[in-house]
Structure formats: structure tokens, C-alpha cells
N, C-alpha and C positions, 0 to 999 in steps of 0.2 A: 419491498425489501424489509424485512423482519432485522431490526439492530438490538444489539444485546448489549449492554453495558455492565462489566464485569465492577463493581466497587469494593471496598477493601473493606475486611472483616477482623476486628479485633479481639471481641467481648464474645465470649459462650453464649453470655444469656442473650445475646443478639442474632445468632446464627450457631443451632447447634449442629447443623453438618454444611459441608459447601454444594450438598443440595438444595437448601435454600437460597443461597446464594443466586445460585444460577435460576430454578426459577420464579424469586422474584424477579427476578432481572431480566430473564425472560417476558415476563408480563409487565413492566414497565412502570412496576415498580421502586420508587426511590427508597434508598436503604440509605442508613446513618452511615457516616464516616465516622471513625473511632479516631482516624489518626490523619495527617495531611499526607500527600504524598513528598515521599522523603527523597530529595533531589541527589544524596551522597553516595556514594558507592555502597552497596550492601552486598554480603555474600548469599550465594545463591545456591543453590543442590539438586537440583530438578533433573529427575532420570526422563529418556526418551519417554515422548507421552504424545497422545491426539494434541492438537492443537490449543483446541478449545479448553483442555483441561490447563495445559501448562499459563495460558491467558490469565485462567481464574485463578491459579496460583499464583502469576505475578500480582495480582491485583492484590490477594492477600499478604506477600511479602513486602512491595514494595510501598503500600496505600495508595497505589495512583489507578486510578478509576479505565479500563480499556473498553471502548467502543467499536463493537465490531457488525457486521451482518452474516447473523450463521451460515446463511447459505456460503457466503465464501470463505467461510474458517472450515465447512464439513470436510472431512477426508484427509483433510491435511495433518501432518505429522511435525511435533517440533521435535527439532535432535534434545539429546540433554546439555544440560545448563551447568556447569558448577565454576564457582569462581568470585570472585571481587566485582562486580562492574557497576554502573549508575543504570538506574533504571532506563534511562531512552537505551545506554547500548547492550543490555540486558533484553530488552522486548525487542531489539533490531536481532540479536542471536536467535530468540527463540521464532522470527520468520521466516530469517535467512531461510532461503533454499525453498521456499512453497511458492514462489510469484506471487507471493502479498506484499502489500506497502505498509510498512508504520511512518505514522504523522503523528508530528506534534506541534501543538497550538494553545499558547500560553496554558501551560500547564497539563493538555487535554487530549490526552492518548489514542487514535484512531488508528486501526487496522484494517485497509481497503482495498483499492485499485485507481482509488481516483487520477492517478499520474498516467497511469498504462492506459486506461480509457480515454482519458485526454489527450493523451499522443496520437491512440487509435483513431478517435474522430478526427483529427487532425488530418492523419495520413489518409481516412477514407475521404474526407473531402476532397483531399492536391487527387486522390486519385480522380475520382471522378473527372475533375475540370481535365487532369491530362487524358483521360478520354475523350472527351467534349472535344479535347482542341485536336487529337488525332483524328477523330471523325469527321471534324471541320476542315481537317487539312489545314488549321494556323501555325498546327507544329509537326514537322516531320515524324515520320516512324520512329528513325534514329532520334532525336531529341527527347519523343514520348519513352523512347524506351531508357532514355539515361534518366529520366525524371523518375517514373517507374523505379528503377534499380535504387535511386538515391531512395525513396520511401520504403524498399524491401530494406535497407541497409540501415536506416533508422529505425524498423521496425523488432528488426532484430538484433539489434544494438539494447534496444531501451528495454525488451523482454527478456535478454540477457541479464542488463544491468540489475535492476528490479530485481528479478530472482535470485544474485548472485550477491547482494548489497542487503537487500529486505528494504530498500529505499532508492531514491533519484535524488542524487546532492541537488542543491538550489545552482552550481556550475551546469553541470548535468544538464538540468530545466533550461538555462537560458542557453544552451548551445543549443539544443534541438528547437529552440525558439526563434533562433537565426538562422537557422538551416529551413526552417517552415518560411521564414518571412525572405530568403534568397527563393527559393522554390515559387513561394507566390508571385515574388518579384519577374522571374523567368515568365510565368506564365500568363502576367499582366503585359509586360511584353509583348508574348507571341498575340495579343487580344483577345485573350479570353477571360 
């Protein structure tokens, strides 16, 4: 995975177009920060744009540094932006709606999938065992197929969410964490 880290540009003589920007940042490159990233609502004006570009703009507007991996920013579209908002719910509008996730971790901007992939593995495992156990005959047809259903219905819940949100609240996470550990709980059960 190629990750690009968009950092914030304040000084001319430091970055004179935000092609620099991007690729030093590309190349892995550390660039100065002129300014911290500013925690308060700031107003924003961003017309629909590629993804990646509105990213590098927040990075500029807001000073807060955004980690992303190109391959899954390419193609994607952020709507436009205009308004008052704090930078987390400023970077959470301009995802909305691509099935990316923004995360943030003391202070440290990421744009991924890590939540949807976690759930995925999740769900490809219960599936597996409830194959296992239909094949073993330790769980009926019927039972494999309600377990089944519940993994189709988490799965499209949380790929909903995600897309519709630009994030998985921490409620979110731990309900589908009890839903996985009833699930296993079922299938340790039937012995498998």
C-alpha cells in the first residue's frame, strides 16, 4: 500500500504550488508545519472536487496533517464543502458518501477502511466455521442458514453505515462486537 500524507502549507517560500505538496508527500517526504492543526470550527468553501484534491486542501486550510493510501482515495469524488465546521466534521463531509472511513487518533487524521475490513474478516471467518459446522452436520441447514442471514445483515448494515456516516461511531463498533461474540457463542455451542 503506497500512504500519502497530506501536511499543511502556510509559507510561499515553503511550497510554491500544492504540487509540491503532494509529491513530496508522495515520496515520503517530511515537510514543515507552519501551523498546528487548529481544533475550532473554521469556514470552509470547497467546490465538488476528486477526493484527493479536496484532502490536500483540508490539509492546507485546516493545519492538520491527513493520511491516506492512494489507491483507495483514486476515483473517488468529494461533494463540496462550504460552511463553519471543526476539522474532524469537515474531513467526515468531504468522505461522506465514498465508503471511506476518517479516524482520528490523538490529533492524527487517517482515511481508510480499517473498520469495514475488520468487520469483513470477521464475517469471513463466522462464515467459514458455519460452513464447517453445516458440513459436519453439528448445525442444521436451518440454523446455518439463520447464522448466514445474520452475517449478510451485518454486512450490509456496516457497509451502509460507513458509506452513509464517513465513519463507524465507537456504539456502532461495540454492537457488532456482541453480535460477532453471540455468533461465535452459537457456534461454540453447536461444537465447532
Amino acid at each position: 500500500m503506497r500512504y500519502q500524507r497530506f501536511a499543511p502549507a502556510f509559507r510561499k517560500r515553503h511550497f510554491h504550488a500544492a504540487g509540491l505538496l503532494f509529491a513530496a508527500a508522495a515520496a515520503g517526504v517530511s515537510l514543515p508545519a507552519n501551523a498546528a492543526c487548529q481544533l475550532q470550527a473554521m469556514t470552509y468553501d470547497y467546490p465538488e472536487q476528486r477526493l484527493d484534491q479536496a484532502l490536500q486542501q483540508f490539509a492546507h486550510t485546516s493545519g492538520c496533517p491527513v493520511e491516506m493510501d492512494n489507491a483507495l482515495v483514486e476515483g473517488h469524488r468529494a461533494q463540496a464543502l462550504s460552511g463553519s465546521f471543526t476539522p474532524d466534521a469537515a474531513l467526515i463531509q468531504l468522505v461522506r458518501g465514498s465508503g471511506l472511513e476518517v479516524h482520528l487518533d490523538n490529533g492524527h487524521y487517517r482515511v481508510n477502511q480499517s473498520d469495514r475490513e475488520r468487520i469483513n474478516d470477521r464475517i469471513e471467518t463466522l462464515r467459514y466455521r458455519v460452513e464447517s459446522a453445516r458440513n459436519d452436520e453439528t448445525l442444521s441447514p436451518a440454523a446455518a442458514d439463520a447464522l448466514d442471514a445474520q452475517l449478510d445483515a451485518i454486512a450490509a448494515q456496516s457497509d451502509q453505515l460507513i458509506t452513509e456516516q464517513g465513519f463507524l461511531s465507537a456504539a456502532e463498533k461495540a454492537s457488532y462486537e456482541r453480535l460477532f461474540a453471540w455468533l461465535e457463542g452459537r457456534l461454540t455451542a453447536a461444537g465447532t
